[in-house]
C-alpha positions in Angstrom: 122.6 -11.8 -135.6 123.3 -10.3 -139.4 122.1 -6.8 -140.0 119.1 -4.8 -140.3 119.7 -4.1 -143.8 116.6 -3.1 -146.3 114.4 -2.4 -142.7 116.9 -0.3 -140.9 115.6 2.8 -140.2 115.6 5.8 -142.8 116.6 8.4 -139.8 120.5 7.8 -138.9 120.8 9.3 -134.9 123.8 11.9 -136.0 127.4 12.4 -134.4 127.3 15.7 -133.0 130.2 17.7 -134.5 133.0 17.9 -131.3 134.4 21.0 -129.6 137.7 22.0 -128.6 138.2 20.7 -125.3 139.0 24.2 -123.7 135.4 25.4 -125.5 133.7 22.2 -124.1 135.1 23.0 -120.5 134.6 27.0 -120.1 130.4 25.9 -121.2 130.4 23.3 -118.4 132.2 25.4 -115.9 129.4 28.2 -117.0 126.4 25.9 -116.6 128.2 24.7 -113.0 129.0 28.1 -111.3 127.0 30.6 -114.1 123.0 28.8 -114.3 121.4 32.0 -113.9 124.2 33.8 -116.6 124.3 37.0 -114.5 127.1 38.5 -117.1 124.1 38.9 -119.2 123.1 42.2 -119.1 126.8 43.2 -119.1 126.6 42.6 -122.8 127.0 45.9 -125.5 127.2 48.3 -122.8 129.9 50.6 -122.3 132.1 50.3 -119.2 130.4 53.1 -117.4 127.1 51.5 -117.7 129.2 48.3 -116.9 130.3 49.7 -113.5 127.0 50.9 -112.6 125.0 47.4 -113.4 127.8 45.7 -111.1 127.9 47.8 -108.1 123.9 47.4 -108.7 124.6 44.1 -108.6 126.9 43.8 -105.2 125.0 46.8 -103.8 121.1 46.4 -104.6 119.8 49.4 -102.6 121.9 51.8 -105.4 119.5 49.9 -107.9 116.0 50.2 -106.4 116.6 53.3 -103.8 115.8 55.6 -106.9 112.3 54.1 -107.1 111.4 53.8 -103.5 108.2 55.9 -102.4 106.8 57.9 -99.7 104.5 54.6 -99.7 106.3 51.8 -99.6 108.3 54.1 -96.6 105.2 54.0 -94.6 104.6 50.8 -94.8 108.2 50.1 -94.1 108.1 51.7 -91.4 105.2 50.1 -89.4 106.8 46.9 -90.4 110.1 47.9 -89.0 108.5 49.2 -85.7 106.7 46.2 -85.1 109.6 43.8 -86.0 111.7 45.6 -83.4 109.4 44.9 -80.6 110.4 41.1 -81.0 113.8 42.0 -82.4 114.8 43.6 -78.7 113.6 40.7 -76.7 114.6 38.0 -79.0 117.9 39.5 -79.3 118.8 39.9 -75.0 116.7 36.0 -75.1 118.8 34.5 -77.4 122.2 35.5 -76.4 121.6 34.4 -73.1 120.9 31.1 -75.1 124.8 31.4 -76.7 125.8 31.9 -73.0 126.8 35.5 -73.6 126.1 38.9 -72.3 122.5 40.1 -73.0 123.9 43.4 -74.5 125.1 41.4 -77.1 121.8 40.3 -78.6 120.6 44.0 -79.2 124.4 44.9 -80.9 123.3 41.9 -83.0 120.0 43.7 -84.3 121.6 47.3 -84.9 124.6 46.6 -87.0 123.6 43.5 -89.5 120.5 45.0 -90.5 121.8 48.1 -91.8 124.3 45.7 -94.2 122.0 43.6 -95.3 119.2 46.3 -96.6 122.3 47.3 -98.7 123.4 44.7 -99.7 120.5 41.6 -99.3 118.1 41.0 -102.1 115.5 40.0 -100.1 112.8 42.6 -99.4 110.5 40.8 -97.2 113.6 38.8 -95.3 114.2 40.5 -90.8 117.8 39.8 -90.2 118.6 39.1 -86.9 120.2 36.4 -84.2 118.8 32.8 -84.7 118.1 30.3 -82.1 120.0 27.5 -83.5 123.4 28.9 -84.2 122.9 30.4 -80.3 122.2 26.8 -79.1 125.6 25.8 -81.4 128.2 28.5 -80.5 127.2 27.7 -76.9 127.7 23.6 -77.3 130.7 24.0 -79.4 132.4 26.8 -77.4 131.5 25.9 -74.2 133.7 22.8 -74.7 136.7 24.9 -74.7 136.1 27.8 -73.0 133.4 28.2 -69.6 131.6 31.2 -70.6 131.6 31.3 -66.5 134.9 30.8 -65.4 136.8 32.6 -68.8 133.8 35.0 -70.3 135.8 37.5 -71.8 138.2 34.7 -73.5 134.3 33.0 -74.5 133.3 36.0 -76.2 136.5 37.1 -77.8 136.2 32.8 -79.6 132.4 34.2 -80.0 133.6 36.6 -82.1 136.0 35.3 -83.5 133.9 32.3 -84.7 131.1 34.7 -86.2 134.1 36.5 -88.5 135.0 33.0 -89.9 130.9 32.5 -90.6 130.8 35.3 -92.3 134.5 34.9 -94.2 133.0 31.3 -95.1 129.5 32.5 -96.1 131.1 36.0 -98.3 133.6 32.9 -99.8 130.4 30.4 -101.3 128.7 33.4 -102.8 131.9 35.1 -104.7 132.8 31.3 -105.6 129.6 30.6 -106.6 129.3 27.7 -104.7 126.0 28.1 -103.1 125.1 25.1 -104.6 127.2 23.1 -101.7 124.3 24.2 -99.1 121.5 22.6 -101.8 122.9 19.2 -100.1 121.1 19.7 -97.2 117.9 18.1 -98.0 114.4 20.1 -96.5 113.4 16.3 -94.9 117.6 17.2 -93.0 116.6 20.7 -92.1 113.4 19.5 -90.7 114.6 16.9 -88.7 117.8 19.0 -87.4 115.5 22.0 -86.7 112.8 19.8 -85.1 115.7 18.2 -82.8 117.7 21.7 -81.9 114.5 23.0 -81.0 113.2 20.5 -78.6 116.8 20.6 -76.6 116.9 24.5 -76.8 113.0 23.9 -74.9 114.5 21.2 -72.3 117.2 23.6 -71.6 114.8 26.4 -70.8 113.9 24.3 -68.2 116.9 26.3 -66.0 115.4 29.2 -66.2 111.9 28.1 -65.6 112.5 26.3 -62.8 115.1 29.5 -61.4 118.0 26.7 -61.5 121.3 28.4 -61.1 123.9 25.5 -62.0 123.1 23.0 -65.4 124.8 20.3 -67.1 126.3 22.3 -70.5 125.3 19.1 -72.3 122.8 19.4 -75.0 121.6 15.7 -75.2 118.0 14.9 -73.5 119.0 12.3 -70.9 121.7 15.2 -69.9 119.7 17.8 -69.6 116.7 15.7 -67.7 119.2 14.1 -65.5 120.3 18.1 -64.6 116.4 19.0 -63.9 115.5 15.9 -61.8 118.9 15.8 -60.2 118.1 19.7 -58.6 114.6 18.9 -57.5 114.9 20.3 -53.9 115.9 23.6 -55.7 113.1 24.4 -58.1 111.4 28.1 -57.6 107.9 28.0 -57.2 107.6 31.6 -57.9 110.0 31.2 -60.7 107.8 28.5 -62.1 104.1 29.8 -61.7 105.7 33.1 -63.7 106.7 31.5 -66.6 104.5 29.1 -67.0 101.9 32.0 -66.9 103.9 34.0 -69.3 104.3 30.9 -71.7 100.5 30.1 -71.9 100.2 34.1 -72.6 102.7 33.8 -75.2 100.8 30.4 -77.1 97.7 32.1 -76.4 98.6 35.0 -78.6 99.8 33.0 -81.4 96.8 30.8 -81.2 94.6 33.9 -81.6 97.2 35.7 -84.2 96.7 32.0 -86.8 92.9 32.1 -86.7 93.0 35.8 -87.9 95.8 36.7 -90.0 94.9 40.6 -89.4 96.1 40.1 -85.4 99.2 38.9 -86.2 100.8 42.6 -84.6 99.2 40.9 -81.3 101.9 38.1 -81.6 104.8 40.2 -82.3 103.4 42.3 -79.7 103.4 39.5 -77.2 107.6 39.2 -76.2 108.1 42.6 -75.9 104.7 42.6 -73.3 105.9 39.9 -71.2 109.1 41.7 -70.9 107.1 45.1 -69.7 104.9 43.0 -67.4 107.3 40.9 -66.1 109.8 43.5 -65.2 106.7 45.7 -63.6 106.1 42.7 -61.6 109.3 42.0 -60.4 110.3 45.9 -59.9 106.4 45.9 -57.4 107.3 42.8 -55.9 110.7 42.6 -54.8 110.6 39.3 -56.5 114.3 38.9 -57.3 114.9 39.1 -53.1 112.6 35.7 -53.7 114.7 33.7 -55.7 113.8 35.0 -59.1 117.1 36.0 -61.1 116.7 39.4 -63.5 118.9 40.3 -66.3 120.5 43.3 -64.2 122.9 45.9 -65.7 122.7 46.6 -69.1 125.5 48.8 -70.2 124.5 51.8 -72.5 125.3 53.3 -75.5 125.7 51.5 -78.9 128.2 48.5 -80.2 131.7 49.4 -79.4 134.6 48.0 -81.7 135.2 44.4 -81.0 138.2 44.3 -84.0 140.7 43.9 -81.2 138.8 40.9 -79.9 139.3 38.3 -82.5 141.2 35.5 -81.3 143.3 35.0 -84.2 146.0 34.0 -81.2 143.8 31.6 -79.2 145.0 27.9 -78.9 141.1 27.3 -79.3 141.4 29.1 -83.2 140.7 25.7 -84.9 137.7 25.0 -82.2 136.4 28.8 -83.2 137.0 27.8 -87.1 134.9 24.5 -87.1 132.1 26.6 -85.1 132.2 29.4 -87.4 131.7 26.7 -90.9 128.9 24.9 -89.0 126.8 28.5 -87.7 127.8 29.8 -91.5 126.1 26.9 -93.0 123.2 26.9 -90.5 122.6 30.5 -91.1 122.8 30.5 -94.8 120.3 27.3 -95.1 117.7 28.7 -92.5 118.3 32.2 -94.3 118.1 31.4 -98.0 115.2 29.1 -97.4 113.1 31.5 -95.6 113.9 34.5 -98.0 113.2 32.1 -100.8 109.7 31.2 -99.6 108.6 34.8 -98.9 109.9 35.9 -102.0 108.1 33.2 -103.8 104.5 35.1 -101.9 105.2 37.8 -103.6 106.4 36.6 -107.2 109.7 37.7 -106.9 113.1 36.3 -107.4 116.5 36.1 -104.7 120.0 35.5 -106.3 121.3 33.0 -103.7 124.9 33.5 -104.2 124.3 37.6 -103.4 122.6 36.6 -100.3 125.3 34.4 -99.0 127.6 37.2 -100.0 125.5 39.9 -98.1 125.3 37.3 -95.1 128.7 37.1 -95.2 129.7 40.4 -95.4 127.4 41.1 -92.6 128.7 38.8 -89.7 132.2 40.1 -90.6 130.9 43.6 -89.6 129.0 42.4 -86.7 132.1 40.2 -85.9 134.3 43.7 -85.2 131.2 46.0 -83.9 130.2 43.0 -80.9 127.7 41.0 -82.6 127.5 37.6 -82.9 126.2 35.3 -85.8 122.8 36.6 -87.4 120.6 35.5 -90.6 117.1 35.7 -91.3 115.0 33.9 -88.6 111.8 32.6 -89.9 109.4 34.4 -86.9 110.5 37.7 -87.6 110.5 37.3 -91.2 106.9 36.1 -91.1 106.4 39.4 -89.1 107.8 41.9 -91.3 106.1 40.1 -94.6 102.3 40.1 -92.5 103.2 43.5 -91.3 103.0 44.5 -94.8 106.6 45.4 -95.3 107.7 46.8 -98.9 111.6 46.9 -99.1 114.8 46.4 -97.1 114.0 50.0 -95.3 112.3 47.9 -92.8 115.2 46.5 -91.6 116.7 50.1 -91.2 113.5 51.2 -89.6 114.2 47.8 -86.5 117.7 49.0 -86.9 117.1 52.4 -85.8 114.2 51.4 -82.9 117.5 49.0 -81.4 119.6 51.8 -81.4 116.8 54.5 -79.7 116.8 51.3 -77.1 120.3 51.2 -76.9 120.9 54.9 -76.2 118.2 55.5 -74.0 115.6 52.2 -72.9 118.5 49.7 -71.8 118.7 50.4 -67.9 114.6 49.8 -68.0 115.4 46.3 -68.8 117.4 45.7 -65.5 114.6 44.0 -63.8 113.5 41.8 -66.4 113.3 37.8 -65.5 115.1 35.6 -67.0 112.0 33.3 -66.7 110.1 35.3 -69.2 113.7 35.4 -71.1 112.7 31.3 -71.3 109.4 31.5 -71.8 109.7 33.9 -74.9 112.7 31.2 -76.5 109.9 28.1 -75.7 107.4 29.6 -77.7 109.7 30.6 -80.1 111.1 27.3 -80.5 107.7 25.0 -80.7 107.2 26.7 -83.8 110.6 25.2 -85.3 108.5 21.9 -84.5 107.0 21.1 -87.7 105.2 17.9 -87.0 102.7 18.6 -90.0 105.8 18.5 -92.6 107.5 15.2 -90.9 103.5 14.1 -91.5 103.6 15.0 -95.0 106.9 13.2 -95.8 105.8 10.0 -94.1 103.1 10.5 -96.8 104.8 11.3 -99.4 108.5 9.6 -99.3 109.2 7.4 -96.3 112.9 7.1 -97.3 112.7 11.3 -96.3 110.7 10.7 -93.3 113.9 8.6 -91.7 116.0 11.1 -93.1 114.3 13.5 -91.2 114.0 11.2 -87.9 117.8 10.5 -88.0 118.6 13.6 -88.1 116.2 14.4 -84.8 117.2 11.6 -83.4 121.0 12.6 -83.8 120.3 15.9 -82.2 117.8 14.8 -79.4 119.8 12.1 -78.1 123.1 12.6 -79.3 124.6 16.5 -79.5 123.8 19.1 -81.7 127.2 18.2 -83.8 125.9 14.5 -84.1 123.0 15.4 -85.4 124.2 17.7 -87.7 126.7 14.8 -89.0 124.1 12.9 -89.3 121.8 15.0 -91.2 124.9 16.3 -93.6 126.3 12.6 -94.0 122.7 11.1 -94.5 122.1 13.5 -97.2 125.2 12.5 -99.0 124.6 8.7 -98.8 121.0 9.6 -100.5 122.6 11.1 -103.5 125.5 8.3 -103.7 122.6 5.7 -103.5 120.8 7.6 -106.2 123.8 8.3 -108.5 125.5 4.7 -108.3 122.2 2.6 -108.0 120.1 4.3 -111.2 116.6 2.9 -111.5 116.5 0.9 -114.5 113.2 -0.4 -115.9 111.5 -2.8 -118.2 109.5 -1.2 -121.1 106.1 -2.2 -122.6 104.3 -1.5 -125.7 100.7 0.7 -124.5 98.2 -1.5 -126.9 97.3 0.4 -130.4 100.2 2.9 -130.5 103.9 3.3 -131.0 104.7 4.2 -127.2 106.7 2.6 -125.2 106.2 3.3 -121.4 107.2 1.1 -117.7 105.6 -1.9 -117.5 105.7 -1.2 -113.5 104.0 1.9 -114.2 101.6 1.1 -116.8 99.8 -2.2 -116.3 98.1 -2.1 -120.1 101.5 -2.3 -121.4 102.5 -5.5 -123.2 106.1 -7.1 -123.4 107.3 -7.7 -127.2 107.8 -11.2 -128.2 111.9 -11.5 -128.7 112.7 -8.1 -127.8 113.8 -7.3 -124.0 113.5 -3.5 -123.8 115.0 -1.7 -120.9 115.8 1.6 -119.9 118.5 3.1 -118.2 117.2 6.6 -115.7 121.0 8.0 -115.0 124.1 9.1 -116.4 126.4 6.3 -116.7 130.0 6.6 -115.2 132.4 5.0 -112.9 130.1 5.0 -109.8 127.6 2.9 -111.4 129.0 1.2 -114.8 129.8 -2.0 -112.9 126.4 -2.4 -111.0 124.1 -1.3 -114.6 126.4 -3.8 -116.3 125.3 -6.3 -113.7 121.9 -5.9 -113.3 121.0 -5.4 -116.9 122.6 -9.0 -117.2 120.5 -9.8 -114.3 117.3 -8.6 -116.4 118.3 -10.8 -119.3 118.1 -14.0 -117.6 115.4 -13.3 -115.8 113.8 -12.7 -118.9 115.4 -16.0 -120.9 114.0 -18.1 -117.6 110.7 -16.4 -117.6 110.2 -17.1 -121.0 111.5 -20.4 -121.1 109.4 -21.4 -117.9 106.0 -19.9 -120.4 107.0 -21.8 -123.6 107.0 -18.7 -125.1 109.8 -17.4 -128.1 113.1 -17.6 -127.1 114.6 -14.0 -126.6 116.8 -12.6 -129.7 116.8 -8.9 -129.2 118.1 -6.3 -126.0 116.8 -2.6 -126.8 118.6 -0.2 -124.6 116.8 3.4 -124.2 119.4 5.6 -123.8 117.5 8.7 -123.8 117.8 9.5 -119.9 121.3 9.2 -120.3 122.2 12.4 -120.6 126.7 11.8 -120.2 128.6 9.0 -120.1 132.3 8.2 -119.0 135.0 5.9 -120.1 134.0 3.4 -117.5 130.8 3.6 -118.7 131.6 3.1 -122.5 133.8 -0.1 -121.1 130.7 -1.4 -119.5 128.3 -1.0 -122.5 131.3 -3.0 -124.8 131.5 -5.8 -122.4 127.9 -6.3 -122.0 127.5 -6.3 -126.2 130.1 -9.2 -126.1 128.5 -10.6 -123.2 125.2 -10.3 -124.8 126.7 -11.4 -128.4 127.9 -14.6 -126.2 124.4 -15.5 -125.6 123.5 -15.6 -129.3 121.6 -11.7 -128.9 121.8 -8.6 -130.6 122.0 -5.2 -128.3 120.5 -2.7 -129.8 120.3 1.2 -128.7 117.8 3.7 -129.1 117.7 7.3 -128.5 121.8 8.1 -127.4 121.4 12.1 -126.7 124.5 14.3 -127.9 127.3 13.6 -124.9 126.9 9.8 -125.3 127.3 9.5 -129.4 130.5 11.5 -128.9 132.0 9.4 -126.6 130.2 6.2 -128.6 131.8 7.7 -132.0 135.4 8.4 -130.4 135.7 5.1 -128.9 135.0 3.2 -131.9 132.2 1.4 -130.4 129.5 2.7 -133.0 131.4 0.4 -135.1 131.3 -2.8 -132.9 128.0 -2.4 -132.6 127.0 -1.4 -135.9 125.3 1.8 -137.0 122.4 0.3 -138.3 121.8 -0.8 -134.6 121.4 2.4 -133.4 118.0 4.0 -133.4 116.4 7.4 -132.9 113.2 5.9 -131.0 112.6 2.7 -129.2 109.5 2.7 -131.6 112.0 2.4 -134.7 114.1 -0.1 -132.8 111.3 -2.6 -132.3 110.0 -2.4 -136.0 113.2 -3.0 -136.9 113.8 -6.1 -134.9 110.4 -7.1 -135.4 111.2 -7.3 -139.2 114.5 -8.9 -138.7 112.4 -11.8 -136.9 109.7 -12.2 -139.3 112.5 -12.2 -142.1 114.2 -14.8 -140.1 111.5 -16.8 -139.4 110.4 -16.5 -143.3 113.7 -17.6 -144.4 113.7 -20.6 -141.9 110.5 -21.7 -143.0 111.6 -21.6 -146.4 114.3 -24.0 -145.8 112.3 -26.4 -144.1 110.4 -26.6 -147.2 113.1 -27.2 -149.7 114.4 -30.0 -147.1 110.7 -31.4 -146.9 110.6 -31.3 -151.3 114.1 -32.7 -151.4 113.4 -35.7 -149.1 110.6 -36.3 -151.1 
């Protein structure tokens, strides 16, 4: 197509000078496991400053305990207080939801919380057990061990599934590999959520009703087919109480979302059922009636449970794969929720520290009888309205657990398990965020499916198949993004030098010759062969468009590089066999804007050379005025000859 000669541009697009490989990998490696550059502050100090800064680091409370006031401690404290009243029935709620003792539910809100205000770096995040890991360990467990027939070996694989969680979650944060829970996209969690928290409803229906056997199944037609199979043994009194106790319950939280101010009347509300409900029960005799209480609770606080991990079992690999999926659970409900409250108050929350701090914490629980906790978003949202200033308010709930340990547990002997139910249901129809499955229908339907699969998967499938689902969905998302990049025709926006999507910007006009795409991805191995393809694709298009107008034949391919920000050997391959490809058809490629990774790997491979440095351009702008000169030249020259052929005939 001869060369751009006296109009090539003035402004060459430089070869970056190259690194030592070893250089070039420890910067990548930094920028993978290193974004935030936490070594930063280590720098010029001496190593007794160093020491301090890093147990600062792994230990927050020894950074900010030396600022913390008589003020924030009041306000800490009414936070704390308030957060234990739904601490103590959420706790003795949800382990009857994990199918294990009661007791263990309040061990879970004593022990973790006193970790993580030492070691979390949320100040605003309410550590406790979480509804969805309950509903988890109880559908994954259950499977290989009746918490009926064999509760002692249950509990022991409970706990021993909560150390691995916690080993897991400690192992991402000291890795720094807390980017691996980023793949679970917020339409996933939505969906998954949204799905665990109608079956954890559906399954209330036991205790509702005052059912004493039901199907350990966690898919809908399952648990329906249970209900309507047990019809002639319904409770009426069981029944009329919690539906009662459920509309008190909604009716509270209805009152507590008008007015922000009575949100202490929703927190309030658990721990008031479980008063009146126990009152009524202890007046009435109503357990003689067919309504089933909690009974003995033991007291006195968490004995060692050390002894109790499974490490033996022929279920260990069972307890394992439970443990990874309540470890991820946790962390993505946990992180999310202290992310969002942090973001209130204009505050920042290192997300590998709190995985190690989670981590760290469900080991302890694991060997003082807890089970699996993170930060639940309900009492979260309670601690940050109750005006909570620091991690002290989880030592403040920590304490109120233990004062009901020691002293309050035999008082909870006639408490329902109906109310038990009722408190989970209207804990779990706020997991049902129809408003943000709304918004992504709206926004991205592609999300909105992602989402519905995933609910789907859980509602109709299992709680495992829904979370494969979610999980592998995810994945298939970023595959389809990484090896099918968006490439896109460019347009010239009338009376300037810009050079935007014709899709985008209907003004934009099409240059006569010139085919200008660009490419919106890295190229490598994934996608080399399918760019290679469909830019092709775009250059015949093009040729039979124009051909079918009677317009000027195309003579010039721009590529804008400048989106491609690395580029692999398979992808070098691909841009060498589409030059020849595009040489074959009598074109000139021509690429504009290479950024720094891609003119390496252009330089080292010789393919500068094929193509020709005076092809390559440092804006598409340059690139068209060059081509545009090369045609007019052309078509000068052309004319030129036509004359000297019309004077010599004559």
């Amino acid at each position: 197509m001869g060369s751009t000669g006296e109009y090539e541009s003035q402004r060459r697009v430089p070869v970056p000078p190259s690194k030592p490989f070893l250089k070039s990998l420890q910067a990548r490696l930094k920028e993978t496991f290193f974004p935030d550059d936490p070594f930063r502050q280590f720098k010029n100090l001496p190593i007794s400053n160093k020491f301090l800064l890093g147990l600062q680091y792994f230990v927050p409370i020894i950074e900010w305990a030396p600022r913390y006031t008589f003020d924030f401690f009041k306000a800490d404290l009414i936070a704390g207080i308030t957060v234990a009243s739904l601490a103590v029935p959420q706790g003795i709620s949800y382990a009857s939801l994990a199918s294990i003792p009661p007791i263990l539910g309040l061990y879970s809100s004593f022990v973790p919380p006193l970790l993580y205000a030492m070691l979390g770096d949320s100040r605003d995040l309410a550590v406790g057990t979480v509804a969805v890991a309950s509903l988890l360990i109880s559908s994954m467990l259950g499977k290989e061990v009746s918490p009926t027939e064999n509760p002692k070996q249950y509990v022991q694989l409970v706990f021993t599934a909560t150390f691995f969680a916690g080993v897991f979650q400690a192992s991402l944060g000291i890795l720094r590999l807390g980017f691996i829970v980023d793949f679970l996209s917020h339409a996933t969690i939505v969906g998954f959520m949204g799905g665990a928290a109608t079956i954890v409803c559906f399954q209330q229906l036991k205790g509702i009703l005052g059912l004493v056997h039901f199907t350990h199944e966690t898919d809908l037609v399952s648990v329906m087919r249970s209900v309507f199979s047990q019809i002639h043994q319904w409770r009426w009194e069981s029944a009329v109480l919690g539906c009662c106790f459920l509309f008190f319950l909604l009716l509270t939280r209805y009152f507590s979302k008008r007015k922000a101010a009575f949100f202490w009347i929703n927190a309030m509300a658990p721990l008031t059922t479980v008063i009146l409900g126990s009152l009524l029960v202890y007046l009435t005799h109503a357990e003689k009636h067919g309504v089933q209480v909690i009974g003995h609770l033991k007291k006195g606080l968490n004995p060692p449970s050390a002894s109790d991990l499974a490490f033996g079992s022929p279920h260990l690999m069972a307890a394992i794969k439970t443990g990874i999926v309540i470890g991820i659970i946790g962390l993505a409900e946990g992180i999310a929720v202290g992310r969002t409250f942090a973001m209130f108050k204009n505050y920042h929350i290192d997300g590998n520290k709190e995985m190690i701090a989670f981590g760290m914490m469900n080991i302890a629980g694991s060997c003082t009888s807890c089970y699996l906790t993170a930060g639940p978003f309900s009492r979260t949202a309670v601690n940050f309205n109750a005006g909570s200033r620091s991690a002290v308010s989880n030592i403040v709930m920590a304490t109120a657990v233990m004062f009901t340990l020691l002293f309050l547990t035999p008082l909870f002997h006639y408490t329902p398990l109906v109310v038990l139910s009722s408190i989970i249901i209207a804990a779990m129809l706020g997991l049902l965020d129809y408003e943000a499955a709304i918004h992504l229908w709206k926004i991205d339907k592609f999300d909105f499916f992602i989402c519905l699969g995933a609910y789907l998967g859980v509602v109709l499938g299992s709680v495992e198949i829904g979370l494969i689902i979610s999980i592998t969905v995810s994945l298939l998302r970023i595959i389809l993004f990484v090896a099918r990049p968006r490439t896109m025709v460019l347009g010239n926006i009338p009376n300037s030098g810009i050079y935007r999507s014709m899709d985008q910007y209907q003004i934009a006009n099409s240059v006569p010759g010139i085919l200008i795409l660009q490419i919106d991805a890295p190229v490598f191995f994934a996608n080399a062969i399918y760019l290679r393809e469909r830019i092709s694709r775009w250059i015949y298009e093009e040729e039979d468009g124009l051909k079918s107008a009677g317009e000027a034949s195309l003579h010039y391919v721009i590529l804008d590089l400048s989106a491609v920000g690395s580029i692999d050997t398979s992808g070098i391959s691909m841009l060498e066999e589409l030059m020849k490809n595009v040489h074959r058809k009598g074109l000139q490629l021509v690429l504009a804007n290479p950024q720094s990774e891609v003119m390496k790997k252009l330089d080292k491979s010789k393919l500068i050379d094929k193509i020709g440095q005076g092809w390559i351009f440092l804006t598409v702008g340059e690139a068209v005025s060059a081509c545009n000169c090369m045609l007019h030249t052309c078509k000068s020259i052309h004319v030129a000859v036509d004359q000297n052929a019309e004077e010599n005939k004559v």
